[in-house]
VOTIDO-672363 format. One record per residue (C-alpha): x, y, z; residue number from 1. Coordinates in steps of 0.001 Angstrom, whole numbers, plus 500000, padded with zeros to 6 digits. Layout:
BEGIN
<pt px="X" py="Y" pz="Z" tifi="NUM"/>
...
//
This chain:
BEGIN
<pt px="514511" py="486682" pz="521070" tifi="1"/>
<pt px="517313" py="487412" pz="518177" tifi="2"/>
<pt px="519909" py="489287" pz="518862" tifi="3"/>
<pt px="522428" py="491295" pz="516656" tifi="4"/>
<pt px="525600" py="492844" pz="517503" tifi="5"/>
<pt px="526259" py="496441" pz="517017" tifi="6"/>
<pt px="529362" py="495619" pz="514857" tifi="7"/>
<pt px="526784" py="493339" pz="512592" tifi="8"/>
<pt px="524444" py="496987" pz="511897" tifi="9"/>
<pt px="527652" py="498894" pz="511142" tifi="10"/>
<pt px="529223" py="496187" pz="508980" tifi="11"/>
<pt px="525605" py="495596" pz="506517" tifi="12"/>
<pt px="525702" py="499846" pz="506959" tifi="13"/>
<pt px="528706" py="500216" pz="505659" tifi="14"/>
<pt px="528109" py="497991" pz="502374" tifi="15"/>
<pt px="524471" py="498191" pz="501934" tifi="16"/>
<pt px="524255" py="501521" pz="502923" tifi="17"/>
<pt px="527478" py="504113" pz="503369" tifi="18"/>
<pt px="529143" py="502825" pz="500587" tifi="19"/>
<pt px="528412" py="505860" pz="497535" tifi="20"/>
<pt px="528430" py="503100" pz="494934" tifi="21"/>
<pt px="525918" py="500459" pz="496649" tifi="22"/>
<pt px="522533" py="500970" pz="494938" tifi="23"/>
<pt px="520701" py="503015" pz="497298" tifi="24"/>
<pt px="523116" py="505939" pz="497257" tifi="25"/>
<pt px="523317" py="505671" pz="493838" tifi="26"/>
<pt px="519490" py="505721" pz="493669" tifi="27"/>
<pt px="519835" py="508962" pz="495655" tifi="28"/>
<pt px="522515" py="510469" pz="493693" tifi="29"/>
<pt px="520102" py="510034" pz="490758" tifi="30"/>
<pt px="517313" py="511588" pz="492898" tifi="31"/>
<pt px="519331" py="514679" pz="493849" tifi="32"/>
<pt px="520470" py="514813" pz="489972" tifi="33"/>
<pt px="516823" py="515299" pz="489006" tifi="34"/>
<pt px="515885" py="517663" pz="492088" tifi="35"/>
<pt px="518723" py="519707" pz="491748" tifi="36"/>
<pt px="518301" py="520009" pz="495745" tifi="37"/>
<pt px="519496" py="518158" pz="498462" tifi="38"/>
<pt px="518605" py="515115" pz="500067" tifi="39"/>
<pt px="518720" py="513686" pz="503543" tifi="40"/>
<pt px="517410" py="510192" pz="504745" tifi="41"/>
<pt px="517377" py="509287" pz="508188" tifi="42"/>
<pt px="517829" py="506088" pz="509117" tifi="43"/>
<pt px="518093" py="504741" pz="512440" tifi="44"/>
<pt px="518685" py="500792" pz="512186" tifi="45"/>
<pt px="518891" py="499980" pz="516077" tifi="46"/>
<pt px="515467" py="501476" pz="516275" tifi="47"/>
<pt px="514270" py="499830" pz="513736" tifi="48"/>
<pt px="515744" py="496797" pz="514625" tifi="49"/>
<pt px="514204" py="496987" pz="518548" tifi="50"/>
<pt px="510890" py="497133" pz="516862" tifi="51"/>
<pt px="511387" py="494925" pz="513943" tifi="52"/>
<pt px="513845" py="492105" pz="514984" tifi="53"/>
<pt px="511010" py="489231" pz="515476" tifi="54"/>
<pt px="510647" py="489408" pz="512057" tifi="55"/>
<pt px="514016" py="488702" pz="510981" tifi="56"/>
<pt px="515502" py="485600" pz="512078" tifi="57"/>
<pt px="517923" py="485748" pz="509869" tifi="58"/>
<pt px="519725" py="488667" pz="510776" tifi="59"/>
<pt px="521924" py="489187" pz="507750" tifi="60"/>
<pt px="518909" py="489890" pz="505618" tifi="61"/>
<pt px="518003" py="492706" pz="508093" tifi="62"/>
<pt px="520270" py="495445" pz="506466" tifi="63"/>
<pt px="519684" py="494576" pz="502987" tifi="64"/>
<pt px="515848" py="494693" pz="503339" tifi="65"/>
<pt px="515864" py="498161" pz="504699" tifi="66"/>
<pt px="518074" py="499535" pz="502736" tifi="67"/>
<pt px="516111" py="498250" pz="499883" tifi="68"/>
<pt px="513012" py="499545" pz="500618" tifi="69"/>
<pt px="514711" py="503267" pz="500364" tifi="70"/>
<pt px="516091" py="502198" pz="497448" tifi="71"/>
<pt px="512696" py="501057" pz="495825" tifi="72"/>
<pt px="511160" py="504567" pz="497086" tifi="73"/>
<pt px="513879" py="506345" pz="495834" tifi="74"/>
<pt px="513155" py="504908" pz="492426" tifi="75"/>
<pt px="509601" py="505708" pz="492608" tifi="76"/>
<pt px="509765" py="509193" pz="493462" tifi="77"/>
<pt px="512316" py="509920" pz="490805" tifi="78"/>
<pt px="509951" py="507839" pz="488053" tifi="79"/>
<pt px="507354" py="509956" pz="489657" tifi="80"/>
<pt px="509017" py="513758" pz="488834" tifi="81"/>
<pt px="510494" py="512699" pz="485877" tifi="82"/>
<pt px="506875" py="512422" pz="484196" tifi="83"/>
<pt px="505281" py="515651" pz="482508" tifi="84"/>
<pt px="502601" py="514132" pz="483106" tifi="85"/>
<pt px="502316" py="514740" pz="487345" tifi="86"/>
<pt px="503074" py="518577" pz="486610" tifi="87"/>
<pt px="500381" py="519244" pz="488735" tifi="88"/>
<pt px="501866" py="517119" pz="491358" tifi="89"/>
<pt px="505372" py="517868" pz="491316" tifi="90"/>
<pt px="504121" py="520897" pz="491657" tifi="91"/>
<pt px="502934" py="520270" pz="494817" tifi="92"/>
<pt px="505821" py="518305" pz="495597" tifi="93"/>
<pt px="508408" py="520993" pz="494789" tifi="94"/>
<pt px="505950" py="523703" pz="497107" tifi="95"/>
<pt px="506094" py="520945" pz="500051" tifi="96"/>
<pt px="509823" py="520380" pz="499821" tifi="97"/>
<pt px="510214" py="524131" pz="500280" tifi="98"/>
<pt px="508340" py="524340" pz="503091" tifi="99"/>
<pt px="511451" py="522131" pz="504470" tifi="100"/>
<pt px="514672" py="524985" pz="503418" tifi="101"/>
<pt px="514594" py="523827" pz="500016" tifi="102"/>
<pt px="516013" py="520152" pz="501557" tifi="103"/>
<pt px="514294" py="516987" pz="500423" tifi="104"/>
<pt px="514154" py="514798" pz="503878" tifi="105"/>
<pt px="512833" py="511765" pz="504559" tifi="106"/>
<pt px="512574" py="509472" pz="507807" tifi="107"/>
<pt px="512751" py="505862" pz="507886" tifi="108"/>
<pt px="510422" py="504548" pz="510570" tifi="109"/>
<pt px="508332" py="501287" pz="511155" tifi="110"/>
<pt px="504456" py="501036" pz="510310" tifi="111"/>
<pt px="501772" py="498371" pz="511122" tifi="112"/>
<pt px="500586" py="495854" pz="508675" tifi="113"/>
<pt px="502197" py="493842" pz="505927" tifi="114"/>
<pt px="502708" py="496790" pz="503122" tifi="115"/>
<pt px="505080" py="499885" pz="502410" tifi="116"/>
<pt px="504264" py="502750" pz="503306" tifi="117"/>
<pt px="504659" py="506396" pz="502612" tifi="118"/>
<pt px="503174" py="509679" pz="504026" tifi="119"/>
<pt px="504116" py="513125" pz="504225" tifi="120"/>
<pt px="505957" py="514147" pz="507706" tifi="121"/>
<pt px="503779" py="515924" pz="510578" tifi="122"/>
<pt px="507487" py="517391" pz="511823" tifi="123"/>
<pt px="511075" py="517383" pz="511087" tifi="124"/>
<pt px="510699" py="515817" pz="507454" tifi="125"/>
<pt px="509350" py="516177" pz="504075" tifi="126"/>
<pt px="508148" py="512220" pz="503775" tifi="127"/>
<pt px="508455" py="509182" pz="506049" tifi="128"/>
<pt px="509127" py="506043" pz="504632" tifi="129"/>
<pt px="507091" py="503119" pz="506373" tifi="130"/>
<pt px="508617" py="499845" pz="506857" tifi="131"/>
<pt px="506277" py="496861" pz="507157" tifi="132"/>
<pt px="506104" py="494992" pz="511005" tifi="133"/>
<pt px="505999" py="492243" pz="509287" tifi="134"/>
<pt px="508665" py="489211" pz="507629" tifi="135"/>
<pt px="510753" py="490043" pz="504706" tifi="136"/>
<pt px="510344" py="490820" pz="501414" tifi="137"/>
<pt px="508403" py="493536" pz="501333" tifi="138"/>
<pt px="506449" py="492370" pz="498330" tifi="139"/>
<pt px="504985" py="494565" pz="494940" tifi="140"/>
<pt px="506741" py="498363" pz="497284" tifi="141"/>
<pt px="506988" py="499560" pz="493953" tifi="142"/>
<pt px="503036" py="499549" pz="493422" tifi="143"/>
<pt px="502490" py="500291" pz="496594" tifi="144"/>
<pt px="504848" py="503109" pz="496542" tifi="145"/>
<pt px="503275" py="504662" pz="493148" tifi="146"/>
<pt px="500116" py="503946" pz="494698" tifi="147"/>
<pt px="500678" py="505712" pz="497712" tifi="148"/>
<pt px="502451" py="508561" pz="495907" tifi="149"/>
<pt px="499714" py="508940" pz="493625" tifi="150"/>
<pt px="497363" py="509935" pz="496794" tifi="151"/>
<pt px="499835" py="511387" pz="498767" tifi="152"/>
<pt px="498397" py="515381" pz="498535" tifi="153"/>
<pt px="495200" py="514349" pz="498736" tifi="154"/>
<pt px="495683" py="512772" pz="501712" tifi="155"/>
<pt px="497125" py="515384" pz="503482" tifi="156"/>
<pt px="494445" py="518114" pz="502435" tifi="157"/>
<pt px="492080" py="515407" pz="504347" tifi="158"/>
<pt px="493751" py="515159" pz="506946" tifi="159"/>
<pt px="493667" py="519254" pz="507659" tifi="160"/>
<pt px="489825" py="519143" pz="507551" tifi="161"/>
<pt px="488207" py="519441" pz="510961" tifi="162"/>
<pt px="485945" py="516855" pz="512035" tifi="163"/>
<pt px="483892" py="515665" pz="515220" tifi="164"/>
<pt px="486073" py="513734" pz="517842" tifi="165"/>
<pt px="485710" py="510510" pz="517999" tifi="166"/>
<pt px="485071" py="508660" pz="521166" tifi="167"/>
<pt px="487629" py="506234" pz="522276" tifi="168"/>
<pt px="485248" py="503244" pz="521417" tifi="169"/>
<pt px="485147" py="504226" pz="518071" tifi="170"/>
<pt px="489024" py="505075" pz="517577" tifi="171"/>
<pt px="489230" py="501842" pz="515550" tifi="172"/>
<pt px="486832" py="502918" pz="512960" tifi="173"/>
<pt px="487371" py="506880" pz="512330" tifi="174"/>
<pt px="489036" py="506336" pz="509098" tifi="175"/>
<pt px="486293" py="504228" pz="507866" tifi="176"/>
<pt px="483399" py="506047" pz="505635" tifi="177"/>
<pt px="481321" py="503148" pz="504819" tifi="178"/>
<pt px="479064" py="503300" pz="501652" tifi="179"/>
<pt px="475732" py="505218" pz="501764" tifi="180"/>
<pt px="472627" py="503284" pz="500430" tifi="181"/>
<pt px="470915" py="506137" pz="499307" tifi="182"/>
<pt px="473512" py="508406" pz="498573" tifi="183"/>
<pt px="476560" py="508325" pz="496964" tifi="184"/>
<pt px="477840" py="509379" pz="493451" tifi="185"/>
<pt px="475442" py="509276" pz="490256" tifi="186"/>
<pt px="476078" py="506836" pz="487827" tifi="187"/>
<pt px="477613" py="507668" pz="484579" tifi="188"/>
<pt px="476150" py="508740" pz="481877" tifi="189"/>
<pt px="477127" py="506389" pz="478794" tifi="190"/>
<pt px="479003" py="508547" pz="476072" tifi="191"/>
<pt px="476785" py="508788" pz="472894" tifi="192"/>
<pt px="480126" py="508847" pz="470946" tifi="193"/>
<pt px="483226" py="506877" pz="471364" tifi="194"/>
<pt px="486181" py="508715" pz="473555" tifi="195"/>
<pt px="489234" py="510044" pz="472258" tifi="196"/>
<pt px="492300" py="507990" pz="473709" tifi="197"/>
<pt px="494146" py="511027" pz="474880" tifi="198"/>
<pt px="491959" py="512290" pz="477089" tifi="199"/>
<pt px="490743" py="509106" pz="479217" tifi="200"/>
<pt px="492429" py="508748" pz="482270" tifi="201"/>
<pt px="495502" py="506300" pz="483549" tifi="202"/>
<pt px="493993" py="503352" pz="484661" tifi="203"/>
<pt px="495028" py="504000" pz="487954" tifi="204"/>
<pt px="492903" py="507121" pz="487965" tifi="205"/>
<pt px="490166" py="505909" pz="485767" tifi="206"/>
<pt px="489415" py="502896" pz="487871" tifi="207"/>
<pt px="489248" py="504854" pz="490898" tifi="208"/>
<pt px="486042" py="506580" pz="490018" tifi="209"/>
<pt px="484548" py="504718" pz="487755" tifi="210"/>
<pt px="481495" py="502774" pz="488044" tifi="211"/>
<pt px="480311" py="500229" pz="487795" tifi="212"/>
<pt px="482611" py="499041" pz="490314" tifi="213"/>
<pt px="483133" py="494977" pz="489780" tifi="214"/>
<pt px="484550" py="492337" pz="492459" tifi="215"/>
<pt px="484961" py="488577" pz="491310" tifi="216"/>
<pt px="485238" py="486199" pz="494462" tifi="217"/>
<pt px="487225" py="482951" pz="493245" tifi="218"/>
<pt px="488058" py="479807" pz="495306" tifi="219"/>
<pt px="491202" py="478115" pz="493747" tifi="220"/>
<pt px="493372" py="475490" pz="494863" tifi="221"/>
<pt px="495399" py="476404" pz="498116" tifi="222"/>
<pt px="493457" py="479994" pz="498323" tifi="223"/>
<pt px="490991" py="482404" pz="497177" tifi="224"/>
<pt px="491502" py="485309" pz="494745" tifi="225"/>
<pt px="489298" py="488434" pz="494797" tifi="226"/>
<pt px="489360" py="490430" pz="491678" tifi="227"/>
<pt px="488182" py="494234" pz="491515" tifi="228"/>
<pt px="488186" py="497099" pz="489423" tifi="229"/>
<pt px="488088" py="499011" pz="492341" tifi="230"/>
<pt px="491357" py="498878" pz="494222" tifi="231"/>
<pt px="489959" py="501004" pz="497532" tifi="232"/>
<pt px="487104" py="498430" pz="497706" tifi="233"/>
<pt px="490298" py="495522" pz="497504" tifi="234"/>
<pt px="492492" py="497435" pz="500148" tifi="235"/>
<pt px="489698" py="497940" pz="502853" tifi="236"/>
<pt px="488806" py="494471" pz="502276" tifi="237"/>
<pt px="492411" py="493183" pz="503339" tifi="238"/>
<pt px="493070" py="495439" pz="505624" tifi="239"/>
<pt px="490152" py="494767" pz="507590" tifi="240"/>
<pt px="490601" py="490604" pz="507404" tifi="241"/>
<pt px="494227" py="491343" pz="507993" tifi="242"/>
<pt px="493467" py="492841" pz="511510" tifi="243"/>
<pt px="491287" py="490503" pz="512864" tifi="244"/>
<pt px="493197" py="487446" pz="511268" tifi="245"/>
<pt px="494998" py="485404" pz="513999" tifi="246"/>
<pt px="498748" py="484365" pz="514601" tifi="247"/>
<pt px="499947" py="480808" pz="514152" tifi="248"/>
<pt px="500138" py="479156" pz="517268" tifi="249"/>
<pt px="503374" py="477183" pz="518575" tifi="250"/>
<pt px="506248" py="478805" pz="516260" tifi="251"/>
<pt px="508929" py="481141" pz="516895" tifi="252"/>
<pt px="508396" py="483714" pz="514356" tifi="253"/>
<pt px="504757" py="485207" pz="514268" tifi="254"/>
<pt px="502995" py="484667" pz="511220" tifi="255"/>
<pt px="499210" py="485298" pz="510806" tifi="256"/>
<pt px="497174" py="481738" pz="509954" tifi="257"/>
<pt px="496182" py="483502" pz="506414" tifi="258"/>
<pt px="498573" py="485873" pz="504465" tifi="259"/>
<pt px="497176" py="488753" pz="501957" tifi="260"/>
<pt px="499257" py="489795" pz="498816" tifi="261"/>
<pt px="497968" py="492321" pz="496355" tifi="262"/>
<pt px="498703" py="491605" pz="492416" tifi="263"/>
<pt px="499881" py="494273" pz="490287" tifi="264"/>
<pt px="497584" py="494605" pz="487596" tifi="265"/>
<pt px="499971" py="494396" pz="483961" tifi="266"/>
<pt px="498011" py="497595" pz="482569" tifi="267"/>
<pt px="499262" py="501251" pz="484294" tifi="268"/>
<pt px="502129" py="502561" pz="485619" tifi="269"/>
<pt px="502481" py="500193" pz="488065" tifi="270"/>
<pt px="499963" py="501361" pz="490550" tifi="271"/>
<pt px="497277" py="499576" pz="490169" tifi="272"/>
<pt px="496282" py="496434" pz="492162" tifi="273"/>
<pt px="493345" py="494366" pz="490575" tifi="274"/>
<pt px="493728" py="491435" pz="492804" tifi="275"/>
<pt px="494107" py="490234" pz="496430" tifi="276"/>
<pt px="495426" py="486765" pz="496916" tifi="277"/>
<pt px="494410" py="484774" pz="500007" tifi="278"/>
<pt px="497014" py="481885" pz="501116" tifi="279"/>
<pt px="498381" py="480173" pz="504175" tifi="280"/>
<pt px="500311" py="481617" pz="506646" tifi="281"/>
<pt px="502445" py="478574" pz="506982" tifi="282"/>
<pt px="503292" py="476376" pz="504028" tifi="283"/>
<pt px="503652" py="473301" pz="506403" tifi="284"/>
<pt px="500521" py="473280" pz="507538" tifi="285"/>
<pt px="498741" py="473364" pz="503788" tifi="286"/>
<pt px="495610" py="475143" pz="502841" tifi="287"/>
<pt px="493530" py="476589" pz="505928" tifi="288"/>
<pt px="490344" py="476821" pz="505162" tifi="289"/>
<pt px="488289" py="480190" pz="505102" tifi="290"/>
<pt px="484702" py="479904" pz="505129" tifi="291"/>
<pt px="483969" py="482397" pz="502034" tifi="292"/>
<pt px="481036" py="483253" pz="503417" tifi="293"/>
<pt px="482467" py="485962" pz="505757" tifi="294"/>
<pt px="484290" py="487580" pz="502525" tifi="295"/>
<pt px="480624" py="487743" pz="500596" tifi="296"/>
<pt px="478666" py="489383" pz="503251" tifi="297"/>
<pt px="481631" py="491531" pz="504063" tifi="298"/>
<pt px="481491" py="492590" pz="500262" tifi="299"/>
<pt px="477669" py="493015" pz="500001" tifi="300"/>
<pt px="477125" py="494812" pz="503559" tifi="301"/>
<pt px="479734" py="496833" pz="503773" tifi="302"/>
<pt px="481028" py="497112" pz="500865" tifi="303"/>
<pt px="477246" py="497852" pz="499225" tifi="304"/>
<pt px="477741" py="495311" pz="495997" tifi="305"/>
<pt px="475016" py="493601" pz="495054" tifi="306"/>
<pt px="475326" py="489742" pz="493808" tifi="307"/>
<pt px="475141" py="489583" pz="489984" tifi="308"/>
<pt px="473552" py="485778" pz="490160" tifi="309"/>
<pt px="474021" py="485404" pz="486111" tifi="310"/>
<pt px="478070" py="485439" pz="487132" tifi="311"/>
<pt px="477929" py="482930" pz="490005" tifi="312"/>
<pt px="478793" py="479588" pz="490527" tifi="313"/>
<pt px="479627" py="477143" pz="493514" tifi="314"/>
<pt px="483109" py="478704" pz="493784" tifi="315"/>
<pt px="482516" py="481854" pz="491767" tifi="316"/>
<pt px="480786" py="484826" pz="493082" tifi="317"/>
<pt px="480345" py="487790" pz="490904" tifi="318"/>
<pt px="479618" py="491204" pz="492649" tifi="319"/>
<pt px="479065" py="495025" pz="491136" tifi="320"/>
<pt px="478049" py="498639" pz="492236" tifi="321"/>
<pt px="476789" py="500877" pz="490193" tifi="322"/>
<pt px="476949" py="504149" pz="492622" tifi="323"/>
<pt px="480755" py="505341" pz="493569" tifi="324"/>
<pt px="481568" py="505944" pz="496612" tifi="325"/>
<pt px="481787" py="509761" pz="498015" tifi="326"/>
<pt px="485361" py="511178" pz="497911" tifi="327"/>
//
């Protein structure tokens, strides 16, 4: 296994990190500008390192990465406040961070999967940021991050409901609400006279509720693409083929066989995904196969789409849902 030197962390620290000019203090300087409070961010690199160092064969890109990533969520947060638009949510923002002694803090800690993360602290912070266990870059953190922030309250509110335990065989799937068949959200009634601009939603929010909810299944050379309106429907989709999705065998670095990367779609803020690409893990080995048929009934059964035949074709598969899913 790679190892790094103690004198490497403090050296990449020291210009990636320490230094008030390199771009992530800068980023928080900004931050701090716009708060008018201050900020802390913990970072603990040999800790992240112990738990992240298989990923990172070169070493000298360790640093940077991480550093980076604060940089990038930095960035979004400060995009974020500086809208009038998220009153509501700096708001809640501004009641959370006093909750901490009027300090913004944030903790830098590792997370599963592929993706950035970000989540409001259970203890001793305002946020943690969530670095991927997984190769660098950490691909589209911006969306992700805007993404993230744009649930972020919500979140927590569910988390503080009670619910039943779960038993330990089911620990897997407690976060899972899978789609009712016979209940669910009424469809929409179509307007009778055409909207005014101002008051239809952000994409990002208007495509979240919205129905009907579309999914376009595409087979293209060296992958699939799966298209949505409905980025929840696109997330639980990867996340659950991510999981189950097996490592490449004989190599030193662990890479999954198949690798999922979300697309930003060009209309929002930056938030939206409207696609999931589906590639090889390993570029020498080519295009691995996927039967598609696992992605279809994993869409139609779980998902509850139904087929939309008139849209179809031998490597085209059109799918919609006309109830929403419960919130």
């Amino acid at each position: 296994m790679a190892k790094i030197s103690p004198l490497k962390i403090r050296t990449d620290l020291r210009d990636f990190w320490e230094k008030e000019d390199c771009p992530a203090q800068k980023a928080i300087a900004a931050l701090r500008d716009l708060l008018g409070l201050p900020i802390t961010i913990q970072l603990e690199p040999l800790i992240i390192w112990s738990e992240l160092q298989k990923f990172y064969p070169d070493q000298s890109t360790f640093v940077p990465s991480i550093t980076s990533v604060v940089k990038t969520w930095t960035d979004c947060l400060a995009s974020r406040l500086a809208d009038d638009s998220n009153a509501a949510w700096t708001e809640q923002f501004l009641e959370h961070v006093n909750q901490s002694g009027r300090n913004m803090k944030a903790r830098v800690e590792t997370r599963a999967g592929s993706q950035v993360k970000t989540e409001l602290a259970k203890s001793g912070a305002t946020f943690v940021i969530g670095i991927p266990e997984s190769p660098p870059p950490c691909r589209n953190a911006s969306a992700f991050f805007m993404a993230e922030f744009e649930k972020l309250f919500t979140q927590s509110s569910n988390q503080t409901t009670s619910a039943p335990k779960q038993g330990a065989e089911d620990e897997d799937w407690a976060a899972v609400t899978l789609p009712s068949r016979t209940r669910g959200q009424g469809i929409d009634v179509a307007p009778t006279a055409i909207p005014v601009l101002d008051e239809i939603p952000r994409p990002e929010t208007l495509f979240a509720t919205q129905t009907p909810y579309h999914l376009i299944v595409k087979v293209v050379q060296n992958g699939m693409v799966v298209q949505g309106s409905h980025q929840a429907s696109l997330e639980l989709l990867a996340a659950y083929l991510e999981k189950y999705t097996r490592a490449i065998e004989n190599i030193t670095v662990k890479r999954p066989i198949l690798e999922y990367e979300f697309q930003t779609s060009p209309i929002g803020y930056g938030a939206l995904f409207d696609s999931l690409t589906i590639t090889s893990g390993d570029a020498r080995s080519g295009w691995a196969n996927i039967n598609p048929v696992l992605i279809l009934s994993f869409i139609e059964s779980v998902l509850g789409y139904s087929p939309v035949v008139s849209g179809s074709s031998e490597s085209q598969w059109y799918f919609k849902r006309d109830v929403g899913f419960k919130e």
